[in-house]
N, C-alpha and C positions, 0 to 999 in steps of 0.2 A: 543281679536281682537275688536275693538273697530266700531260701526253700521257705516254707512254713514250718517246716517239722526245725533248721535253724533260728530260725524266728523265736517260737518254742524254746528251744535252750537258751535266746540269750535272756529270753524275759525271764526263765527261772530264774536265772544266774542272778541277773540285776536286783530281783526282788526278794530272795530267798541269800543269796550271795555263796550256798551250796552246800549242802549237811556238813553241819558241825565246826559251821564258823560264825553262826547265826551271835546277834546282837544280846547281852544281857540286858536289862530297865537298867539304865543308866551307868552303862560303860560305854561310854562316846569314843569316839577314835580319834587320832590326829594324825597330822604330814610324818610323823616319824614311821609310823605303821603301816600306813598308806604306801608310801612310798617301799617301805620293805619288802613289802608284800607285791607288788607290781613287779619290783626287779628279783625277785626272789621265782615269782611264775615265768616273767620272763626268760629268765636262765633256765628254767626246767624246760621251756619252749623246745631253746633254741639249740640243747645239750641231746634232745630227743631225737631234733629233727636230723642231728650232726650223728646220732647213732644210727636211725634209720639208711641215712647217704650211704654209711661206710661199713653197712651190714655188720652190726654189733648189737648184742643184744641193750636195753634200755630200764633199767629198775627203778619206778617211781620212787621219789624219797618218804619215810613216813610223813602222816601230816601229824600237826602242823608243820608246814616247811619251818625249816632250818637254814641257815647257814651252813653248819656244816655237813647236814643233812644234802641239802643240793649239789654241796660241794665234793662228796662222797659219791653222788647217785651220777654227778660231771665226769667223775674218773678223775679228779680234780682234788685229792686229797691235799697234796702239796700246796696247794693256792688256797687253801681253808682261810689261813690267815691275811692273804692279799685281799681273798676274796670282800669277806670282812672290813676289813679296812675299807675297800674301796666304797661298801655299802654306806658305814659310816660316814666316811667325806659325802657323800652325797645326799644324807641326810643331813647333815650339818648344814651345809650350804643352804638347802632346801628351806629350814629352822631359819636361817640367821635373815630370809627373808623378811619374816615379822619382824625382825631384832632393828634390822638395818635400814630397812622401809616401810615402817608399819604405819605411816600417813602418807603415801605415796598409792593414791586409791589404783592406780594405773595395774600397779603388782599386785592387786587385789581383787580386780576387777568391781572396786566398788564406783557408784556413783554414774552410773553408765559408762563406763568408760572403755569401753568393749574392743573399740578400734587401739588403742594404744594398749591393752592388756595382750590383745595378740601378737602387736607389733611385735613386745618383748621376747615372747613364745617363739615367734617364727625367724624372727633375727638372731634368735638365739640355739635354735634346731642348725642353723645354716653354719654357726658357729662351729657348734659340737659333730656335725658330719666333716667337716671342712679340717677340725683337731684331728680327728680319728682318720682322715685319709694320710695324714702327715704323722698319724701312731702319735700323737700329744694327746695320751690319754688321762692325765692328769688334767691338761685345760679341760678336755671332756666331760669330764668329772663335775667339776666343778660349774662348768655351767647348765650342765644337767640337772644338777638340784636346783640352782637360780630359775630354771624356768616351770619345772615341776609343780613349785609352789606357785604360782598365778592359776597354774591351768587347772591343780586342784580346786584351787580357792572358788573357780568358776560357778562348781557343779554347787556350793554353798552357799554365796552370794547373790546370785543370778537368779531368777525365777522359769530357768530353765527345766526342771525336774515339776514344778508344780504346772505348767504346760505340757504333761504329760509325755516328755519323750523319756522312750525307754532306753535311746543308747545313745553317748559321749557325740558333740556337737565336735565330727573331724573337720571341720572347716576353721577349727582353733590351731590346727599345726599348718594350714596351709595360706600361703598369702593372694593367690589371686581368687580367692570365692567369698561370697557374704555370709558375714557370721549369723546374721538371720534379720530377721526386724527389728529394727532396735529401736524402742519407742523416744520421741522428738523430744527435747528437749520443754513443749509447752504442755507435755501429754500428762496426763492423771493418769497415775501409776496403783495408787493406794487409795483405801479409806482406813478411818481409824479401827484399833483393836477393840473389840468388844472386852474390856477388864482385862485381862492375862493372855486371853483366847485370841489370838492373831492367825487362825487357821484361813479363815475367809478374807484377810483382808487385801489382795490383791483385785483390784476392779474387774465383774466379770467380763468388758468388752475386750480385755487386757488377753486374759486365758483365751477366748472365741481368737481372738485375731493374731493370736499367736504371736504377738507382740514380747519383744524380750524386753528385760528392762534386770535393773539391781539394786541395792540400798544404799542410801548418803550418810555418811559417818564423819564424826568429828568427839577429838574430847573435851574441848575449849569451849564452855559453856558462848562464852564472849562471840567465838566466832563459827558457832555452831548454825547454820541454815542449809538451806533445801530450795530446789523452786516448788511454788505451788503443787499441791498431791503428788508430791513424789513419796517411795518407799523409803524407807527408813534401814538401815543395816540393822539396827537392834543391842540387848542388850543394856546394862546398866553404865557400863561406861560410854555410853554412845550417846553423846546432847543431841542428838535430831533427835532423836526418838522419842523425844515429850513434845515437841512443835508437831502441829496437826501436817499430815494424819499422823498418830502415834504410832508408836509398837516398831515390829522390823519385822524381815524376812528371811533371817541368814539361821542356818542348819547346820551349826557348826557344831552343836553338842545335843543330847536329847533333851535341858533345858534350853534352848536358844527359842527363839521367836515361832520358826518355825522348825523347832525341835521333832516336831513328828514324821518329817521327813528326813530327817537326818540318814537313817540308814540307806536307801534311797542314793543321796546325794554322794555318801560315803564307797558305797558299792559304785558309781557312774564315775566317781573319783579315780578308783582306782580301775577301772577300764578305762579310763579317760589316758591315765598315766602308761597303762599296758601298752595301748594305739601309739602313743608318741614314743615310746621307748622299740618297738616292732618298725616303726617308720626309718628310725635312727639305724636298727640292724640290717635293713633292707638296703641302706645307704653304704654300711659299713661293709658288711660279708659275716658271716657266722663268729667266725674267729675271731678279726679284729673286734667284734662286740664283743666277745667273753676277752678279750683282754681289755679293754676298755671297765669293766667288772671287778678287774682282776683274776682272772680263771685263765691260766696255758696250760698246756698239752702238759709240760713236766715243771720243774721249780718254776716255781715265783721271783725267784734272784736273778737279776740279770748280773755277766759277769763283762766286769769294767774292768780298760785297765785307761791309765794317765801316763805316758811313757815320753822322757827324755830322749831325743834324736840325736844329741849333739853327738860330733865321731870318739868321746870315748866310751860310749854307750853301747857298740856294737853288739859285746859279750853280749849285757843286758838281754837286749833286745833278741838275741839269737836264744837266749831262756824261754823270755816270756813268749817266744814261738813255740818253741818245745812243751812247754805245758799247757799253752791254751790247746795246743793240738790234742796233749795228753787227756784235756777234760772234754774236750770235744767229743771226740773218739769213744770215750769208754761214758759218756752220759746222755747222748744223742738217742731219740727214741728210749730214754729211761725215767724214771719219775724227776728226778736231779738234773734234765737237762735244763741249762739255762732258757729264761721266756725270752731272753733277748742278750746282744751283743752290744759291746760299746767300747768306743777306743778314741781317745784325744789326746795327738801328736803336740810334745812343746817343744822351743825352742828359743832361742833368741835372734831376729828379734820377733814370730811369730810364734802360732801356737791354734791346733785345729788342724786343720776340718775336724769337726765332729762324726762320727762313723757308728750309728746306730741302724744294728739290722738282726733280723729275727734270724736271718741266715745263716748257720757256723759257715760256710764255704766262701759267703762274702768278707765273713769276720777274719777269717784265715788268708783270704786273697791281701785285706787291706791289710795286716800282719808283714804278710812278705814282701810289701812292696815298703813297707819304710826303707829309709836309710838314712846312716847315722853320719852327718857331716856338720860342719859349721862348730860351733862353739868359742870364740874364741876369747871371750872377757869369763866365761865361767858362769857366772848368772845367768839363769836360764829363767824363761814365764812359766815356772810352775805351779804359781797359785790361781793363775789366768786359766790354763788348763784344766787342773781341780776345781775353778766354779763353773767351767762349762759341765763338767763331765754330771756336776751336783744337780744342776739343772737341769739335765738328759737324762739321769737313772731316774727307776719307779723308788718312790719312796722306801724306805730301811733299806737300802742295798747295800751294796761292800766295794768299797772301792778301793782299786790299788795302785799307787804311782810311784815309777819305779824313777828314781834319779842321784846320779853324782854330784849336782853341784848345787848349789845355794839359788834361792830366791832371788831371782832382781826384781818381783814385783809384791814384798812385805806390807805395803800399803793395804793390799787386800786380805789381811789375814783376818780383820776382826767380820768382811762379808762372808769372807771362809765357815768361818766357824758359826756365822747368822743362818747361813743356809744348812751344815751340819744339822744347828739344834730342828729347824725348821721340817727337813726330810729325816731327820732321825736317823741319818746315812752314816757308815762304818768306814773311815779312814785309813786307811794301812799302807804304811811308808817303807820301800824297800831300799834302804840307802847305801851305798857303795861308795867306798874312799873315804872314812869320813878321818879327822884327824885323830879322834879319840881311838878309832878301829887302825889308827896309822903307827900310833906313840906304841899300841900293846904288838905290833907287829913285830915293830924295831927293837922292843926288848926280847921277842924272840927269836931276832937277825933276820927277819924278813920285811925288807923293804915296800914300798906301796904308796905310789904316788897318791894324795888326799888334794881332792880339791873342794871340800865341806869342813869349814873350820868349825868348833863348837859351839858355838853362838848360833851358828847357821845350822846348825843341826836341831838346837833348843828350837826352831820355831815346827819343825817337821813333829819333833816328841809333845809341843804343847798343842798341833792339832790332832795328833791321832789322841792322846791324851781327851781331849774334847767328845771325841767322836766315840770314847771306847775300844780304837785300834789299838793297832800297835807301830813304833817307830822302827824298824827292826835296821841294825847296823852290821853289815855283812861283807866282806871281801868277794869281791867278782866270781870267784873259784869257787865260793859259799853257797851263793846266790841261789841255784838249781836246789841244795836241801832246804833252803828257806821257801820254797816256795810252795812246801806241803799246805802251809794256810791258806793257799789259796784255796786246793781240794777242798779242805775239810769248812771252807767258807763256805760251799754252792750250795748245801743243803736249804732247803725253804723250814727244814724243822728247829734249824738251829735256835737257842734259849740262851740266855745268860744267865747265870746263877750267882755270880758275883764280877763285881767291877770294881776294885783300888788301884789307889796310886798313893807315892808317897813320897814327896821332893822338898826336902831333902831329905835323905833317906836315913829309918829308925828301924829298930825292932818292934815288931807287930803281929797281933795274933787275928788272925780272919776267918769267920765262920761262914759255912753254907749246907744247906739242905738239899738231900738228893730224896727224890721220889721216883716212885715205879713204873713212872712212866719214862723215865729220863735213862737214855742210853751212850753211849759214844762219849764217856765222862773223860774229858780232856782241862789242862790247865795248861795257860800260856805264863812264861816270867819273862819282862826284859828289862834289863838292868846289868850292871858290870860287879863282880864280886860278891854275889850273898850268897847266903845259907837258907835251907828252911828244914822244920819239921813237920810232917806229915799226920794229923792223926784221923783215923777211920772211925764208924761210929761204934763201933764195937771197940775202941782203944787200944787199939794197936797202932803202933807208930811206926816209920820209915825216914830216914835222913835222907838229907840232898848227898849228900855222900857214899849212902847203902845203895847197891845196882844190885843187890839180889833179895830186897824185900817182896813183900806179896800185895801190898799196897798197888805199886808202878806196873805196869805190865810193860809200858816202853818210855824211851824217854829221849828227845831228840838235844845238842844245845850244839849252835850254831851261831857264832857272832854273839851279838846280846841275847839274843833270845833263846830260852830252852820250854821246849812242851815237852809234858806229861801226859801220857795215857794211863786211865787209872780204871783200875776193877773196881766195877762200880758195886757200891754198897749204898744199899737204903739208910736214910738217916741224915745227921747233920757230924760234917766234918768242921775237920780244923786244920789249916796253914799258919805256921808260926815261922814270918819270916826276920832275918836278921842281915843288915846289910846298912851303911850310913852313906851308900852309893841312893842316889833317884829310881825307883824300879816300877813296874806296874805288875799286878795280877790278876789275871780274867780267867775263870770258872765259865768251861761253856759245855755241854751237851743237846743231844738230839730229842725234842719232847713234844708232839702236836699241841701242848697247852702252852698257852703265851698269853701276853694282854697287851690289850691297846691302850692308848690317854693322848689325853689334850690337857692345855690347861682351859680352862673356861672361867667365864665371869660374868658377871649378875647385869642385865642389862640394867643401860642408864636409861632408857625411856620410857615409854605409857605402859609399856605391857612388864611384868613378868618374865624373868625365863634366861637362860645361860648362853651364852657368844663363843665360840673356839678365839682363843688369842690367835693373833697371826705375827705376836711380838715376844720379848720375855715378860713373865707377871713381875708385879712389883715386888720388891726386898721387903723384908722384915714386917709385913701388913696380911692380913689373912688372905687367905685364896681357894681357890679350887681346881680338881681336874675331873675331867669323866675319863671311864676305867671300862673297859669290857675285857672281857676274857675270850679267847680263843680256842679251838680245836677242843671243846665238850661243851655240851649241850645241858650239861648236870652240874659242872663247876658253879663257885660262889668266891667273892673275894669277904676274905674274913681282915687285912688288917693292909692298909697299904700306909708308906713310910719315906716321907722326901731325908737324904741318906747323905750327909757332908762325902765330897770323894775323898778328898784327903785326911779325914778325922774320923771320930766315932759319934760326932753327932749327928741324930736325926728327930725327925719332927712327926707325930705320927698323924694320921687325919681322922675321922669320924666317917666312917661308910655308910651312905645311906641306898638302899638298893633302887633301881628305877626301873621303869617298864624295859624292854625287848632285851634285858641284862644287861644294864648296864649298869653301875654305879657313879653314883656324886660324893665325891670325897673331899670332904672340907675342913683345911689345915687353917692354924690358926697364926701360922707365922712362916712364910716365905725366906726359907736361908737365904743369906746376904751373902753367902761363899756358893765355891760351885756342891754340884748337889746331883745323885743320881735317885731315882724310883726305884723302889724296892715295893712288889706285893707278895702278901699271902693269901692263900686261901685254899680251901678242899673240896675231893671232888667225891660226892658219893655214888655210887653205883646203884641201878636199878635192880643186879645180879641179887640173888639171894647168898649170903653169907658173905659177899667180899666185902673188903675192910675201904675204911674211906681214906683216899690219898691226900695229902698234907702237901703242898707243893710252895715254892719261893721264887719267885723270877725278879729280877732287876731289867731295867733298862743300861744299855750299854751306853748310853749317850750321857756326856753331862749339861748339864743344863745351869744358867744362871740366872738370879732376878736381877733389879734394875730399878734405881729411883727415878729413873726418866721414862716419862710414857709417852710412845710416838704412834697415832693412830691415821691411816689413810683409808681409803675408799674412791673407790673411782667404777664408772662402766668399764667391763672386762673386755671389752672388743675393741679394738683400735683400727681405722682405716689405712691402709697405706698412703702416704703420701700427705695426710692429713693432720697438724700439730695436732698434740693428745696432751693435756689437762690432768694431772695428779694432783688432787691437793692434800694436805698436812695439817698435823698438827702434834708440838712438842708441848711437854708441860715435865718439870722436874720437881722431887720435893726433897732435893737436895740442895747443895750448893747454885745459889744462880751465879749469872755471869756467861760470857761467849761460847756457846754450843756446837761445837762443829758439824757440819753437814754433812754427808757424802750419798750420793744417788749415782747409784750403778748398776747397770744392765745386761743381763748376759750377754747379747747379741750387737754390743757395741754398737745400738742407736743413738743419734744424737741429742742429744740430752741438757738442759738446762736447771738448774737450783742452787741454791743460796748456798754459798759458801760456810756458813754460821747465820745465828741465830740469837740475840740477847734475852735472857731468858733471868726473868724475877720467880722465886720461889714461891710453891702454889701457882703461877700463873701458866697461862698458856700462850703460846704463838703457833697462830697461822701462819703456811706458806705452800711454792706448787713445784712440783717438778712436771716439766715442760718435755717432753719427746714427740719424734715422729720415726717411725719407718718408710726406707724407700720404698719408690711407687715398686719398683719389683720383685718386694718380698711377696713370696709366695704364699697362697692365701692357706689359713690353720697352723702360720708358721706362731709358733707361742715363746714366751718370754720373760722372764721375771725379773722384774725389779726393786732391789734393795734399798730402802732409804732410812741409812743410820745416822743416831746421833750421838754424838762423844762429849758429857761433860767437861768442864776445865780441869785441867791436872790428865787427862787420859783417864783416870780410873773405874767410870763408868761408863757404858754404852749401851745402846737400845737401839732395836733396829724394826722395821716393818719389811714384809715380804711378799708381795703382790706377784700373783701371775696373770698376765695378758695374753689375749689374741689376736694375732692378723688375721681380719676378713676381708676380702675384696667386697666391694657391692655387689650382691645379686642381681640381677636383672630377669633367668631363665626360671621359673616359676612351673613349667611343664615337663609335664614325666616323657619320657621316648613312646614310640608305639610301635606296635608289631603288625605286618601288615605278609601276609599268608601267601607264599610263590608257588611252593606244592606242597603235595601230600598224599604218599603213595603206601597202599595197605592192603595188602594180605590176610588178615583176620582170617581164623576160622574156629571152628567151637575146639581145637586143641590149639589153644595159645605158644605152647612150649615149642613148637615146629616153624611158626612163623612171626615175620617181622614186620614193623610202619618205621616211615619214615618222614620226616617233612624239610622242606627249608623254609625260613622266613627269613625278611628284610627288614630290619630295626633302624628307625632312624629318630632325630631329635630335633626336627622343623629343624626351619631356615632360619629361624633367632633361636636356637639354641645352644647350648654349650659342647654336647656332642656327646656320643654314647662312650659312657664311660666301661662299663663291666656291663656281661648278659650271663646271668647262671641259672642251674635250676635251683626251683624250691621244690618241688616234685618231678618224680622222675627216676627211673633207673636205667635209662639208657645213654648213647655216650653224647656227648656233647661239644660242637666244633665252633669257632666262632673265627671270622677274618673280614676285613677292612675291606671295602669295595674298593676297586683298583682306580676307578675315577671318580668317587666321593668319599675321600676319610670320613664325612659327616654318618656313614652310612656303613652298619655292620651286617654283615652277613653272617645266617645263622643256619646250621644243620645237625637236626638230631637223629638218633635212630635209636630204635627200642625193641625189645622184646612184645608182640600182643598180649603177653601178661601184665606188662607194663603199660596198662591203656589211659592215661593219662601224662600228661608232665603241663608244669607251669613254669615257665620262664620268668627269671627277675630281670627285668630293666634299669640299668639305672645310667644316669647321665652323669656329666662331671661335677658339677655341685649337689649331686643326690636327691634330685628329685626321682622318685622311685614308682616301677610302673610295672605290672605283669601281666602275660600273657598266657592261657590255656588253650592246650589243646588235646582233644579226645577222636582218634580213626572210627569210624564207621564199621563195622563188617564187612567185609566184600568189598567196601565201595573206595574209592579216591577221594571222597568227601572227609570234612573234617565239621567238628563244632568247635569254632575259636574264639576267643573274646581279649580284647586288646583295651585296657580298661586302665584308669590310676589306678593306683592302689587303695580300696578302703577296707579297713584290715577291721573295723567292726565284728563282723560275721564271722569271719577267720577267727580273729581273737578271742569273741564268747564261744564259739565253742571248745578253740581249743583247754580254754580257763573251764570251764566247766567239764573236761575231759579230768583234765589238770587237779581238778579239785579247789578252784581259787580262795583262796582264804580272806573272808571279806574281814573288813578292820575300822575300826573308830577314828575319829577325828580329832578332838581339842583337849585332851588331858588331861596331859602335861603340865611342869611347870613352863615346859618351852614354849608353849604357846599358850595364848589365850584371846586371841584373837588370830583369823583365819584371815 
């Protein structure tokens, strides 16, 4: 039951939304904001409640919250940028609902459609708990926003708010209770709008009986109907809305229908989003949700390695012990510790297990149990390996695979490099023996068996090439100093300030700009024989040849590769290299300002508004991308630049700024060669008299267009056991003629699609790729799937990148409950002297899935939990506390995350207790805490993104 005096806050919160977030006359809000703003309190929740646990003090962030304002007040400075990102993905998602199903009333909840809007919601909560137990927090992600947007749309479609309820209808995340009355299908919903005025038009026996209902929409004048008196959605582009009764109901901006409620709807939106985003952390545990976010304890990087086993790999692998240890050791419990571990074993003729774990000791254990045997044809699955490993990191990570011998599986290189552009992921190839490191051996009388002929080496240099790494070519003995890049990879701050390449190799002059915020000013070269000159921006110059200029501070070369440490100097430098050998140069330092993109593109349907590609844009035809900046809160992008990698040409765009900072940059021609991102912009300071920074960052990744467009779409949930339905579609507006297919899957499902494809220019073909997962994949297991297509001749390709989820069917629908064995207390008016204690018996009925986790959410005393010795179904529970500590609340949760809590409060004196063993409804909890919180209420329909809800 919920106090009066809470009652009281949530109704301020709902209606007021909490000083100094309050609504302007016509600034409406939309899902981008919405949603921000939800997960943005949310993390301040749950960042508070983690410093409360672990006795640390707590700094609210200013308001308005921020990004990186939360992410600072997290202790989370390092994951500013993941953080970010991950907000973004799930705004996106959220958006592309309109884009992708904007007549599909279900995700809308238009049209009554109340029971299939939830389904979506609750099938999709089960998804995203079920990702996040198996740490696939990228599926997470991503269906986090897919479901977001129905359950917003609710509070605006529905004539829930004008029924007078003051807080979010939880019976939308949950699947066994009734979503409320939902009026019959023969029922009179509406009367017409008096002229403009649609405030009264909902029938009063409707309001009295508390009847729910929503409005019917269509844009197709032709097949636009309703049944009798029903509600109308509204609106101009809405054809019911002139068939009687006229007008609508939907609150999606302050002019919509029923625009006067909008704010109302807006504010219930986003408590509506706070209650299912609190459900989901209840399910997950504190931590796994802030990484689920993108928010860890230290870096954001996870540190990968992809390692050859065969037996002449030993050395190798006896390195990459010695320094994982080394980064272990000296970053553990530091900002720079990695979020997570990763390691995938190849080999021939396997490759795997996969071994992702938050734990360095596991990382370390699975480390020392490799061993290096077999090899005996010299091909090894090493690109088999590198697409699992691409599939398992959080997006931009840095991956390293260490190997001596050639590819046997080159078929996959152009999924390689699909999945590269796709996670934006950093390549880096440690290669030993190769025969070019073998020929410069023997001219200096040192032998060295090569089992990596040149050709075989060329495909390791054109994916790190792709990705922005490096190919680096080392002798076994080498190895250990080459492996400084791995260190100076783990940082979460690291920037790229420049990215070339130049094959075959010329003299070239390379500029880049260093700002004040940029430290750890490093340059990587690999390439065989060049020269360069150095100039600072004060002009002063330094030779590849000079070791005691003032420029260099240190300088490593090791095989092909040589870094440079350099005293960093404000300004814009210059590399002037000289070499008709293949080399690359990447410009990196340490700087919290970075930015984000996508490419995006103008939807093709009824609405309005920009789509994230999940393919390449097309060549030589205008485009766009959205651009945000990272780690300041005052930055602005003044000039962003699609940048030829191996040329000086580039292409510059038109910025145009957009709501929560973000920019729409629109170029008017798509390089037809490969191509990196180059932005600028500056960042001024609120400080009085400091000077505004000028800053340049590129993208390390290259990136290609593509005259071939291949678009898919599917449900993101797949059943085990169950064939699964991908469908396609190719369209080239180049060369027609036979299209090659290729559909491939991380997790070696089996799989069916067209081998080719005949393909007339301008036009398009359909087609499907066919998979299913075994009945024993485990449920949240996730998985993505490539489906590329290669014009005739090989020269161009397109690919699509889909990720899926294994879900099992739900059936356990009920939270565990706590049921009270004792309860022994001491109390006396000096708390500090004495202690309570209790035990309780948690169990999760005879249908259910079985208690998964019990912890507290309040509470400072200790906490024991063990298995009943003759009912696993049944956990035993004992705490014990300080009388200072006169409360604690136990979280429940079972194995598919249905989430349930229990309280308990000692009496004085007595043995008695006040307990209550209840679901979870996190209403009450939630308004207050958002209104502690400070919640930042937000508008709805804006945008160009949206324009219909």
């Amino acid at each position: 039951m919920m106090s009066g005096g809470l009652a009281v806050l949530c109704l301020l919160l709902l209606h007021t939304g909490v000083q100094g977030f309050g609504l302007l006359p016509g600034n409406s809000l939309n899902h981008l904001e919405i949603t921000e703003r939800a997960i943005l309190n949310a993390t301040v929740q749950v960042c508070r409640a983690l410093a409360q646990a672990e006795g640390t003090d707590f700094t609210f962030p200013a308001q308005p919250f921020t990004v990186k304002g939360v992410a600072v007040a997290c202790g989370a400075q390092q994951s500013s940028k993941s953080f970010h990102k991950a907000i973004t993905f799930i705004i996106l998602r959220n958006v592309r609902v309109d884009i992708r199903h904007a007549l599909n009333a279900s995700f809308h909840f238009d049209e009554e459609m109340f029971v299939q809007g939830r389904k979506i919601i609750t099938e999709g909560i089960q998804a995203v708990k079920a990702s996040n137990k198996q740490e696939n927090f990228e599926a997470a992600r991503q269906k986090l926003g897919e479901i977001l947007h129905p359950l917003q749309d609710f509070y605006s479609h529905s004539n829930w708010v004008e029924l007078g309820n003051k807080f979010p209808n939880t019976n939308l995340i949950r699947s066994d209770t009734s979503i409320g009355n939902i009026a019959d299908e023969s029922r009179a919903t509406c009367r017409n709008c008096v002229g403009d005025d649609c405030r009264n038009n909902i029938l009063e026996d409707i309001i009295q009986d508390k009847i729910l209902t929503s409005g019917y929409f269509s844009i197709v004048p032709l097949f636009a109907t309703k049944p009798k008196g029903k509600c109308s959605h509204g609106g101009a582009i809405d054809q019911t809305s002139t068939i009687d009764p006229e007008g609508g109901i939907n609150k999606d901006t302050f002019s919509s229908s029923h625009g006067h409620l909008h704010t109302e709807a807006a504010n219930m939106a986003i408590a509506a989003s706070s209650e299912l985003l609190e459900d989901i952390r209840g399910a997950a545990g504190d931590r796994p949700f802030l990484q689920m976010l993108g928010i860890s304890k230290g870096s954001s990087k996870a540190l990968c390695f992809v390692i050859d086993t065969t037996k002449s790999m030993s050395d190798d692998i006896e390195t990459v012990r010695n320094v994982a240890s080394s980064i272990i050791n000296s970053q553990v419990g530091t900002e720079n510790e990695p979020s997570v571990y990763i390691l995938v074993p190849f080999n021939d003729p396997g490759f795997g297990p996969l071994i992702r774990t938050t734990d360095p000791q596991v990382f370390k254990d699975a480390l020392n149990s490799l061993t290096a045997t077999g090899g005996g044809d010299e091909e090894e699955l090493s690109l088999s390996g590198l697409q699992l490993a691409l599939t398992a990191a959080p997006t931009s990570s840095d991956i390293f695979v260490f190997t001596d011998a050639p590819a046997k599986d080159k078929h996959l290189k152009s999924t390689v490099i699909a999945l590269i552009e796709r996670t934006q992921t950093v390549v880096n190839f440690m290669i030993t023996g190769s025969t070019v490191l073998n020929r410069r051996r023997q001219r200096d009388h040192k032998q060295q068996h090569s089992k990596i002929a040149a050709s075989d080496v060329q495909l390791y240099r054109d994916l790190a090439q792709a990705s922005g790494g490096q190919a680096i070519e080392v002798t076994k003995s080498e190895l250990p100093a080459a492996t400084s890049i791995i260190t100076e990879s783990s940082s979460s701050s690291l920037v790229t300030l420049l990215q070339a390449a130049r094959s075959p190799g010329k003299a070239d002059n390379f500029s880049f700009v260093v700002d004040e915020t940029v430290t750890k000013l490093t340059v990587y070269i690999t390439g065989w024989s060049f020269t360069f000159t150095l100039i600072s921006p004060t002009g002063e110059s330094q030779q590849s040849t000079d070791t005691t200029g003032s420029l260099i501070s240190a300088s490593q070369s090791v095989g092909n590769f040589q870094t440079l440490q350099l005293n960093t100097q404000v300004g814009q430098w210059e590399m002037r290299m000289v070499s008709t050998n293949p080399y690359t140069l990447k410009v990196i330092g340490q700087s919290p300002i970075d930015f984000l993109f996508d490419f995006v593109e103008a939807s093709q349907g009824p609405f309005t508004g920009f789509d994230v590609l999940d393919t390449r844009p097309r060549a030589g035809v205008n485009g766009s991308l959205l651009v945000s900046l990272t780690g300041s809160d005052s930055a602005t992008v003044t000039e962003v630049a699609l940048v030829e990698s191996s040329g000086s040409g580039e292409v510059k765009g038109v910025v145009e700024p957009q709501a929560n900072g973000n920019f729409l940059v629109r170029v008017d021609r798509i390089p037809s060669v490969e191509f990196v991102v180059r932005v600028k912009g500056q960042d001024s300071s609120d400080t009085p008299g400091a000077s505004t920074i000028v800053f340049q960052r590129q993208s390390p990744i290259n990136f290609r267009a593509s005259n071939l467009t291949i678009t898919a779409d599917s449900n993101s949930i797949l059943v085990p056991g169950t064939p699964f339905s991908v469908p396609f579609s190719v369209m080239t507006m180049g060369i027609g003629g036979n299209v090659t297919i290729r559909a491939t899957n991380n997790r070696l499902f089996d799989s069916t699609s067209p081998a080719s494809l005949f393909l007339e220019t301008g036009n398009s073909v359909n087609s499907t790729v066919t998979l299913s997962a075994p009945l024993n994949t485990p449920s949240g297991t996730d998985f993505t799937l490539t489906i590329e297509a290669e014009a005739p001749g090989g020269e161009d390709t397109n690919y699509v990148v889909l990720r899926f989820s294994v879900v099992n069917t739900v059936t356990d629908f009920t939270e565990p409950v706590c049921q009270l064995l004792s309860l022994q207390s001491n109390c006396s008016n000096n708390c500090s002297l004495s202690m309570w204690e209790l035990s309780v018996r948690v169990t999760d009925g005879a249908e259910g899935t079985g208690v998964d986790r019990v912890s507290l959410r309040q509470g400072n005393g200790s906490l024991n939990t063990s298995l009943d010795a003759g009912n696993e179904n049944i956990t035993l529970v004992s705490y014990r506390a300080s009388c200072c500590s006169a409360d604690v609340e136990l979280l429940v949760v079972d194995r598919v995350g249905n989430v349930g809590s229990c309280v308990y409060t000692p009496r004085e004196g007595s043995t008695a207790a006040v307990s209550m063993s209840t679901k979870v409804s996190h209403s009450p909890l939630l308004c207050l805490s958002m209104v502690v919180l400070g919640l930042h209420v937000l508008n709805w329909a804006s945008s160009d993104s949206i324009s219909k809800l």
